[in-house]
LUMFIRO-571592 format. One record per residue (C-alpha): x, y, z. Coordinates in Angstrom, 3 decimals. Layout:
BEGIN
          X          Y          Z
          X          Y          Z
...
//
This chain:
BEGIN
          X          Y          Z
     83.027     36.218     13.686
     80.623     34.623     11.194
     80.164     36.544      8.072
     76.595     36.415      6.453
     78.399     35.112      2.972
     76.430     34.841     -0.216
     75.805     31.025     -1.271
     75.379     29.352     -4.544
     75.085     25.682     -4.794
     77.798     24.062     -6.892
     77.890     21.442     -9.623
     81.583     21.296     -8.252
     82.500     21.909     -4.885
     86.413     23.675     -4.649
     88.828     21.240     -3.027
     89.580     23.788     -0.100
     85.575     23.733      0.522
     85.175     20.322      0.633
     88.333     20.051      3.119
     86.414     22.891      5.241
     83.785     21.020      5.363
     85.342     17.597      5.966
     88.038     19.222      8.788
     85.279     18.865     11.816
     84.151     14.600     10.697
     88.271     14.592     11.532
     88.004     15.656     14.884
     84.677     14.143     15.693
     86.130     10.750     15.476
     87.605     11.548     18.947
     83.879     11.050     19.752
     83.746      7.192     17.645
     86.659      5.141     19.066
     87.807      6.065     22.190
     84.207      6.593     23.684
     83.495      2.884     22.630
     86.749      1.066     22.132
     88.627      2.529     24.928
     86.821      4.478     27.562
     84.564      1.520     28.515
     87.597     -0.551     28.932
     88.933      2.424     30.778
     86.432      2.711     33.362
     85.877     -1.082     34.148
     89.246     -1.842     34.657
     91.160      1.831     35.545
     88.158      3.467     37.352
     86.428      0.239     38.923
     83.168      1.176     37.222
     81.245     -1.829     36.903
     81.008     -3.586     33.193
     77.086     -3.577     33.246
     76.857     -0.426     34.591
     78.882      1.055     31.654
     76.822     -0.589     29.463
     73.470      0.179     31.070
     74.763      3.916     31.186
     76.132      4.321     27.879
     72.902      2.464     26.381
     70.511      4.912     28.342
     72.170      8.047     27.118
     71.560      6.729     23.556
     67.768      5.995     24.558
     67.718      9.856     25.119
     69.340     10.567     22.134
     66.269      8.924     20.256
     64.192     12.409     21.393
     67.116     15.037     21.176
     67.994     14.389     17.484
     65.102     14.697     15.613
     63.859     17.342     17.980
     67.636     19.134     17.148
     66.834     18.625     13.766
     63.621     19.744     13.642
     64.634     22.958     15.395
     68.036     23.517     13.278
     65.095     23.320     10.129
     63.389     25.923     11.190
     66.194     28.458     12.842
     66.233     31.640     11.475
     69.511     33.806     11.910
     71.541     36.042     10.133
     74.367     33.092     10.309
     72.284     30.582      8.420
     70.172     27.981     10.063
     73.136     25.354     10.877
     76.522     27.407     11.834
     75.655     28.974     15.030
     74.858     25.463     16.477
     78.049     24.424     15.116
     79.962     27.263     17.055
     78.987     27.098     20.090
     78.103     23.622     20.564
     81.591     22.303     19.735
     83.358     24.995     22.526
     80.878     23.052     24.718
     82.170     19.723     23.314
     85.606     20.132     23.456
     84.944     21.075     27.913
     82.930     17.647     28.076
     85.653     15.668     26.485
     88.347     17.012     29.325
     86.171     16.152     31.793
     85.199     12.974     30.301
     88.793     11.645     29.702
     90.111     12.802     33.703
     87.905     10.923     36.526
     88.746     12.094     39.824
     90.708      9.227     41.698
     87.296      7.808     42.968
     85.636      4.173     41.997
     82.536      2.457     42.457
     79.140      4.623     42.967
     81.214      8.118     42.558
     82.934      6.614     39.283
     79.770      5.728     37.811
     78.126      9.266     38.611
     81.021     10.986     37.028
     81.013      8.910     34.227
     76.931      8.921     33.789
     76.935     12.384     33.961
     79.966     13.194     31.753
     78.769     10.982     29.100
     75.759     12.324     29.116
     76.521     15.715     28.308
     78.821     15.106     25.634
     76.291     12.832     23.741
     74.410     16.202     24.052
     76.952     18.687     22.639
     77.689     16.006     20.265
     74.282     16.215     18.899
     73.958     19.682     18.883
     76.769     19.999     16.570
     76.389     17.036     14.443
     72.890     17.258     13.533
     73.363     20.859     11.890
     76.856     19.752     10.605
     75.560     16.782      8.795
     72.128     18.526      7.733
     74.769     21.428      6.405
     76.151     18.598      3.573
     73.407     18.328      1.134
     72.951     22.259      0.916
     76.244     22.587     -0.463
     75.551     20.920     -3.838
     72.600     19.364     -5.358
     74.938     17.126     -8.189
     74.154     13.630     -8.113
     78.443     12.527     -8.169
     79.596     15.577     -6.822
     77.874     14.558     -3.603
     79.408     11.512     -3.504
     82.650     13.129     -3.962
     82.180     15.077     -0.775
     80.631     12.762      1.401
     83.284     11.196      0.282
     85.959     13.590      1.512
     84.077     14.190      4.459
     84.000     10.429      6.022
     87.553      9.808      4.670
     88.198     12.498      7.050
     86.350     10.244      9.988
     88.026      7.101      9.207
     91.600      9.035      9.210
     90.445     10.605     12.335
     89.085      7.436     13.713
     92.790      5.399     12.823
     94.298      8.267     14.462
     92.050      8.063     17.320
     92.662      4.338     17.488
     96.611      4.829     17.670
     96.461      7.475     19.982
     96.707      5.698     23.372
     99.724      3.713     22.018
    101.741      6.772     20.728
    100.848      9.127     23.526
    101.933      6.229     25.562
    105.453      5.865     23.655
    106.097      9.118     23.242
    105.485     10.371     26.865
    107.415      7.093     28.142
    104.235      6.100     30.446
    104.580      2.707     31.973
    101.442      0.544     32.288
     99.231      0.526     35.026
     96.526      2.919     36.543
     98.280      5.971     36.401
     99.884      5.163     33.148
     96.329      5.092     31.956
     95.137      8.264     33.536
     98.010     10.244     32.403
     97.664      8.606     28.899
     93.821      9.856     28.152
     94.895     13.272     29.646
     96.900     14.063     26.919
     94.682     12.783     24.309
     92.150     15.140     25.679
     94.379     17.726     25.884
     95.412     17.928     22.552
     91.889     16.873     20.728
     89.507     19.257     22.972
     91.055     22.523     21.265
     91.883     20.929     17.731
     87.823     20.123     17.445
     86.937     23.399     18.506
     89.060     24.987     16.239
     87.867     22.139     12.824
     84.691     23.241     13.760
     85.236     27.205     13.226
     87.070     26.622     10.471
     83.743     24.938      9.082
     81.987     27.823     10.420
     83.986     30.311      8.410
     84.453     28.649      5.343
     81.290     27.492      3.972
     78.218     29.636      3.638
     74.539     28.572      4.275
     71.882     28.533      1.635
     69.336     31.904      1.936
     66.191     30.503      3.739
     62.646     30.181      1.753
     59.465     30.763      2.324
     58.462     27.329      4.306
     61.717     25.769      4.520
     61.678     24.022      7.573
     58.110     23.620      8.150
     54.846     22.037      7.177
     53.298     19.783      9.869
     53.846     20.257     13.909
     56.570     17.909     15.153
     54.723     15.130     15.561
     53.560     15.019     12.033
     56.770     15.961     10.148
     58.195     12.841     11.970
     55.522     11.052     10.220
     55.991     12.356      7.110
     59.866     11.100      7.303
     58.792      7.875      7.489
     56.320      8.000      4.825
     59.474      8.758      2.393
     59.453      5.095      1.241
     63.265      5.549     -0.311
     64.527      7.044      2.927
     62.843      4.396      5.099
     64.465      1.536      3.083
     67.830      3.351      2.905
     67.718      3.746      7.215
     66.299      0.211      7.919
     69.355     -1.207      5.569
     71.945      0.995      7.088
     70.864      0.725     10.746
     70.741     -3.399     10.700
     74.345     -2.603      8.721
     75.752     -0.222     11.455
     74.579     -2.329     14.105
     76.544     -5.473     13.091
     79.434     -2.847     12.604
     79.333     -1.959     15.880
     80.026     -4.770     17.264
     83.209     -5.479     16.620
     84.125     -1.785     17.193
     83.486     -2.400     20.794
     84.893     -5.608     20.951
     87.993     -5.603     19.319
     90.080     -5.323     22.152
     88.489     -7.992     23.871
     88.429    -10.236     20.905
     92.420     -9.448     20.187
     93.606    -10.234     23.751
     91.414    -13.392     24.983
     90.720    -15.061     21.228
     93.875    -14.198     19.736
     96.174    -14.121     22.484
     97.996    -11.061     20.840
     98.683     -7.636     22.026
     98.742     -5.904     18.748
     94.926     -4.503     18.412
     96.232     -0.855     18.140
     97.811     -2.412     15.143
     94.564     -4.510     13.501
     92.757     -1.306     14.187
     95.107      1.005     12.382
     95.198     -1.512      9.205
     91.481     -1.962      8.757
     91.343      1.930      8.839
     94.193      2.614      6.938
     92.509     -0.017      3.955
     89.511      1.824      4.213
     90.860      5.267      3.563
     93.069      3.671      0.858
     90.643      2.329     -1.169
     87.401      4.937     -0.240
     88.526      6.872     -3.820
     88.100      3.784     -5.867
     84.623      3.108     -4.268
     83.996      6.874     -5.420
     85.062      5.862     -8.861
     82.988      2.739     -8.915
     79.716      4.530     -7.446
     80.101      7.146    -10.807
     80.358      4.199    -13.301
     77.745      1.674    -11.252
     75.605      4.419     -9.399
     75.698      4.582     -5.622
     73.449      1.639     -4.834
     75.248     -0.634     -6.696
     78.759      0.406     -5.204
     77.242      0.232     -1.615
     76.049     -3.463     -2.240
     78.974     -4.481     -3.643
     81.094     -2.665     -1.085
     79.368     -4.867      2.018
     79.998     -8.043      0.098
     83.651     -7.032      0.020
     83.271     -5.808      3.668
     81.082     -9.213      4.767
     82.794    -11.696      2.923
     86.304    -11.840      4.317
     84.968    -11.036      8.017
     82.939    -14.126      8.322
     86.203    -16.072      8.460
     87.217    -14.554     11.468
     84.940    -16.686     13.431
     86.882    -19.421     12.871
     90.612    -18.040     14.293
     92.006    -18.809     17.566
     95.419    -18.334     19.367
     98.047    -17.832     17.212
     96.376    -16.841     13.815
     97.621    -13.369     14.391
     98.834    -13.038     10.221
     95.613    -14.865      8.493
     93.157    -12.248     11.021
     95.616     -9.416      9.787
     94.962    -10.401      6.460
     91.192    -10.657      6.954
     91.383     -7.733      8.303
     92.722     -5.525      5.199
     90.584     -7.369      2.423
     87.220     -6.761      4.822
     88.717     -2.486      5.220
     88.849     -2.690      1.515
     85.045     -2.499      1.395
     84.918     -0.013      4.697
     84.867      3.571      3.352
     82.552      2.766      1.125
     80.018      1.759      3.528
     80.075      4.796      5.240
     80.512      7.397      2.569
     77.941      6.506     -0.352
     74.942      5.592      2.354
     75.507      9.233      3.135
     75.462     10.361     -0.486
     72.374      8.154     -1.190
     70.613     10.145      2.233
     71.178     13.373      0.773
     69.110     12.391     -2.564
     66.342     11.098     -0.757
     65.939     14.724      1.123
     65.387     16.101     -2.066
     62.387     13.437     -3.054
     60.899     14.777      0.267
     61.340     18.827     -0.735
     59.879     17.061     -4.021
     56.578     15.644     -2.582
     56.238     18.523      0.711
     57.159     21.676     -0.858
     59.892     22.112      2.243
     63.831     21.766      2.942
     64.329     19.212      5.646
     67.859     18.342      5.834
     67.667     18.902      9.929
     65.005     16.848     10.529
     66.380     14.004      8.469
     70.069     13.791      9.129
     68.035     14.108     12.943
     66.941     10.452     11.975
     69.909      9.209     10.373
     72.196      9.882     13.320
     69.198      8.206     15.988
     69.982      5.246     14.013
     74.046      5.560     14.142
     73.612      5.984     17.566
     71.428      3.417     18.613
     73.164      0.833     16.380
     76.018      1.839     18.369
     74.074      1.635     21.725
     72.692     -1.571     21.108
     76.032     -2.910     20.020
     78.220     -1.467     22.996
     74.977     -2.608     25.508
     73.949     -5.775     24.047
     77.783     -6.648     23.582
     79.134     -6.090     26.971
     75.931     -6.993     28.744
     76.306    -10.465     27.259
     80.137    -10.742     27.893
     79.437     -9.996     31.600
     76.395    -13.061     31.943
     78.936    -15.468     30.082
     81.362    -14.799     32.630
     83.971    -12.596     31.622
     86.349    -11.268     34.746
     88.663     -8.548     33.558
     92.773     -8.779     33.427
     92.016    -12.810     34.006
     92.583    -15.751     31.615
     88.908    -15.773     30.339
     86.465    -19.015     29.906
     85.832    -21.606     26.842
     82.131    -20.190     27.328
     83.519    -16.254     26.954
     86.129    -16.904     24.203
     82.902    -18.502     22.119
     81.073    -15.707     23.056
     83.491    -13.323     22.116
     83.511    -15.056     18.347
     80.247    -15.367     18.356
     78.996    -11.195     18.713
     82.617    -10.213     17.300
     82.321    -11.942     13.619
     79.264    -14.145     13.301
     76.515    -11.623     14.279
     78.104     -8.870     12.225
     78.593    -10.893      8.814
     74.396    -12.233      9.464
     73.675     -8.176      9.765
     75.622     -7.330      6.676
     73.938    -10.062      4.751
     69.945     -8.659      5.892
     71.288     -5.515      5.251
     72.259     -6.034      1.985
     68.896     -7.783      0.817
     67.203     -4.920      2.134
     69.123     -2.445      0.149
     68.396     -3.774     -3.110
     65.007     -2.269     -2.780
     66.413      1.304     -3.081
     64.607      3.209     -5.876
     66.656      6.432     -6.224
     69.516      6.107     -9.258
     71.312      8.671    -11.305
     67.972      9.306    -13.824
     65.668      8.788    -10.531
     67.334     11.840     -9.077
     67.599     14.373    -12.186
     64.154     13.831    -12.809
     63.327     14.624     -9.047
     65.255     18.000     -9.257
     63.589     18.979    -12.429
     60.377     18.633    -11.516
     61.025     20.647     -7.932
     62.380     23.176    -10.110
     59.130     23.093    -11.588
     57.486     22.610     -8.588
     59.813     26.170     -7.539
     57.826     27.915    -10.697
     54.002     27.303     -9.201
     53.550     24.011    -11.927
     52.004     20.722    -10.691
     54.687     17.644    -10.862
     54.067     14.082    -11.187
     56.071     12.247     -8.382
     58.496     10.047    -10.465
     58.664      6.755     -8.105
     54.729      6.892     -7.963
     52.977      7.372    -11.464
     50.157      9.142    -11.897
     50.518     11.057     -8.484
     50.748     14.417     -9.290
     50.122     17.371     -6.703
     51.049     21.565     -6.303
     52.749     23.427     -4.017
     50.740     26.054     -4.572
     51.845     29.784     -4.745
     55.265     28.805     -3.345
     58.117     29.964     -5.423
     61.958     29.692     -4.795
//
């Protein structure tokens, strides 16, 4: 049972905490690469469910997701329990997770119409439990401490845990498959994401109450939460000019990202003629998470915008090349593949950082505590990056012609070049001009938590990225 713990925000966050806190990104990863690398290929080729219609599907449910976030959000804000605001959501909405994912990973032995229903419907609902945890487990990260490096250090912690959960996600299928002795076929397959689900389901339930247990909730304020109806605190979110620049960047970022993520195993098997992908998959993660504490390093001597930029020229600049391989360059794409990794944790890690500074500029210039609604924003735009890339990617494949478990087309393998490496490195580069516009450093941000400590005390502050505008919060006081 949750206990009603006393809180403190730290200046430095106790190792065990920050693994607390990190243990459920771990098991959410389940949710990142097999629900875009392999259960689309699962379904088209296993199930018989047509390649637009997982597309059209998987896109759709994302559409929705636009609506439930922020509204999730916006709702976690203003919750008011004796459990905090975030952990019951947490609780019970990953026990509700874990059932979708069983379900989700073992179709009945049906295809066509009846494939796509189960599949529609399945998806659908753990999109939904995924929000309903995620939204209060991310908006739970910037409560925990309000120290500009100390931040980094945990978001740090926290999406090394993803990408080590995402690699093992990504090897998985191939040492399920090894060490159960499944041969290859249908029922190979079947069999195969059974026992994935069957050991994940439980382990993310279990992450999640570990969260649940370990890390206490900040006591609510006075007005935390609120301010305008719903309609108008969305506006106010994207009057934060900071937080606006940081999403656009990241979003145009995560969309090129995605990409590749869904097309990987397309890419390895038709482009490259190889077989290995399980392999290329578990290097570029395994580079990432090698090199993320470096990137945590640099971000404390550069600041965080600086590390991010330079991180997505790392990231970019060796991935363009891949446009150019073809059968047989198995070793140089390997290659390519660890130097662009080396710039991988970093992209996810110090965008989040830089996200939880910009949510205190908005306490800063409304008076209220928004994490919810925010992180409610920041994960539409994860998710719709990742829509767009899984839709736009496999709708495209399909009109140039692709036929699955077939020797593809000169017109598919260009294709496949084209949205696997060109688009992304063209995304990376907007993105990065974009994100040089990012006002918030190191003395940005201690000046912004001064003056809402002053703000706290009933004295009028002077908004520090807009001279001259100063305003009160009134009688409010922390």
């Amino acid at each position: 049972m949750m206990q009603d713990q006393p809180f403190k925000a730290l200046d430095r966050v106790p190792l065990l905490k920050k693994l607390a806190y990190a243990a459920p990104a771990f098991t959410l990863a389940i949710v990142g690469i097999p629900v875009y690398v392999y259960i689309p290929k699962f379904y088209t080729d296993v199930v018989g469910v047509s390649l637009s219609t997982v597309g059209t599907l998987i896109f759709s449910v994302r559409v929705f997701d636009a609506f439930s976030d922020p509204a999730l959000g916006y709702v976690s804000d203003r919750c008011r329990t004796r459990w905090g605001r975030r952990r019951p959501f947490i609780a019970v909405g990953s026990a509700a997770l874990a059932l979708s994912i069983l379900f989700l990973f073992n179709p009945p032995a049906s295809s066509g119409s009846m494939g796509a229903a189960w599949f529609g419907s399945w998806i659908f609902l753990l999109f939904l439990f995924w929000t309903i945890v995620q939204i209060p487990y991310e908006a739970l990260g910037p409560e925990i401490t309000s120290s500009f490096d100390e931040r980094t250090a945990l978001f740090g912690i926290r999406d090394g845990a993803l990408i080590l959960g995402t690699l093992v996600a990504a090897s998985s299928p191939a040492v399920v498959a090894g060490l159960a002795g499944l041969e290859g076929g249908a029922a190979g397959e079947r069999a195969k994401f059974f026992w994935i689900s069957v050991a994940y389901a439980p382990l993310l339930a279990l992450s999640c109450l570990w969260c649940v247990l370990a890390i206490g909730e900040p006591p609510s304020r006075d007005g935390d939460g609120e301010g305008s109806r719903p309609w108008g605190s969305f506006r106010e979110v994207l009057q934060n000019r900071p937080f606006v620049i940081l999403l656009l960047s990241y979003t145009v970022s995560a969309f090129g990202s995605n990409l590749p993520a869904t097309l990987i195993l397309y890419y390895v098997q038709y482009v490259l003629e190889s077989s290995r992908a399980d392999l290329f998959l578990l290097l570029y993660f395994a580079t990432g998470i090698l090199f993320l504490p470096a990137w945590v390093l640099v971000s404390r001597r550069w600041g965080k915008k600086e590390a991010w930029l330079a991180s997505m020229i790392v990231n970019t600049g060796a991935f363009v090349a891949v446009f150019f391989l073809g059968p047989g360059d198995e070793a140089l794409y390997g290659v390519l593949v660890c130097l662009s990794g080396m710039g991988f944790g970093a992209t996810l890690a110090l965008p989040s950082a830089m996200q939880a500074d910009v949510i205190d500029y908005d306490e800063l210039i409304s008076g209220h505590r928004r994490e919810g609604l925010y992180v409610g924003f920041w994960s539409v735009s994860k998710k719709l990056a990742a829509a767009l890339g899984v839709g736009v990617a496999l709708w495209l494949l399909g009109s140039s012609g692709y036929a699955p478990n077939t020797s593809q087309t000169e017109e598919v393998r260009w294709m496949l070049r084209v949205l696997y490496a060109l688009i992304p490195s063209l995304c990376n580069m907007l993105a990065f001009f974009m994100a040089c516009r990012y006002p918030i450093d190191r003395s940005t941000h201690e000046a912004i938590l001064r003056k809402v400590r002053e703000a706290r005390r009933g004295q009028p502050v002077c908004d520090p990225l807009r001279p001259g505008h100063c305003r009160s919060w009134g009688d409010r006081t922390s």
